[in-house]
VMD Tcl script that draws the C-alpha trace (Angstrom):
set ca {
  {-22.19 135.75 -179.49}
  {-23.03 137.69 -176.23}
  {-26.48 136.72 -174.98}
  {-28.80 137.59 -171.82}
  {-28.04 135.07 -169.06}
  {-31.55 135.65 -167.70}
  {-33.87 135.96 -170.65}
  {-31.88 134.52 -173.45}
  {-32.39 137.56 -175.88}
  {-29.34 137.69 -178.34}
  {-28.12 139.18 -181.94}
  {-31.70 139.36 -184.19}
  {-31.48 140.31 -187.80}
  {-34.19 142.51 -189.68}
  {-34.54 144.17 -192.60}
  {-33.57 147.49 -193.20}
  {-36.12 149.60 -195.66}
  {-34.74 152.93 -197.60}
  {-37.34 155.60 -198.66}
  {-36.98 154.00 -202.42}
  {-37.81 150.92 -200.60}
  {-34.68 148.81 -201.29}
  {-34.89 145.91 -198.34}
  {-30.87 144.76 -197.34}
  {-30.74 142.94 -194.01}
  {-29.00 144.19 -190.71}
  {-27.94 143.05 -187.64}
  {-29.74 144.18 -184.57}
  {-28.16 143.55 -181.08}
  {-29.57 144.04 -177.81}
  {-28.65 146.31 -175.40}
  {-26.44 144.09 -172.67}
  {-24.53 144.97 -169.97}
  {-21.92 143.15 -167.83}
  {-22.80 143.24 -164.50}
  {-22.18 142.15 -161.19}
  {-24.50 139.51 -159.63}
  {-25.67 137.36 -157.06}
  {-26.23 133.88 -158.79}
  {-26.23 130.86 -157.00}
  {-25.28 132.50 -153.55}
  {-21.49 133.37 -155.31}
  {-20.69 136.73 -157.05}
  {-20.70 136.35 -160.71}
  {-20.26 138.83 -163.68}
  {-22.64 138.12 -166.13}
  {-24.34 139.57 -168.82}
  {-27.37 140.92 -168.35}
  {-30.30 143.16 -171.16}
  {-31.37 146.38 -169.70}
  {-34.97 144.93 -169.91}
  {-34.18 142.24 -167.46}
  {-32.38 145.06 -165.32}
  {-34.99 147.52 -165.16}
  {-37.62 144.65 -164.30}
  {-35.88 143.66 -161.45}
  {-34.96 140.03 -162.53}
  {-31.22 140.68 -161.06}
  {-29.99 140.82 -157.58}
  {-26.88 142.87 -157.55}
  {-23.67 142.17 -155.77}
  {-22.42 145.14 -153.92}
}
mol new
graphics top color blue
foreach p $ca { graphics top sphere $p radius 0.5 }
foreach p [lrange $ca 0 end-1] q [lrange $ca 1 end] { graphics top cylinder $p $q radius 0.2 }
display resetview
């Protein structure tokens, strides 16, 4: 299972409610992205969640 190497945030699963109200469970993934970065001083690809790349928590390799 794919899983942010800065945060940790992986696969979740929730319930999914119809209008009747009929609860089945789902799957709920977050939004990674394989990117290239600067980790330990060496480039690496890693994966990385959009929230960790918008905050800034990822030095790219250019």
């Amino acid at each position: 299972m794919a899983r942010c190497a800065i945060c940790g945030k992986t696969t979740i699963f929730v319930n999914k409610v119809s209008h009747s109200h009929r609860v089945t469970s789902k799957k709920q993934k977050a939004n990674l992205q394989k990117v290239r970065a600067i980790v330990n001083g060496e480039k690496k690809r890693i994966w990385v969640c959009t929230k960790c790349l918008k905050a800034g928590k990822v030095q790219k390799a250019i």
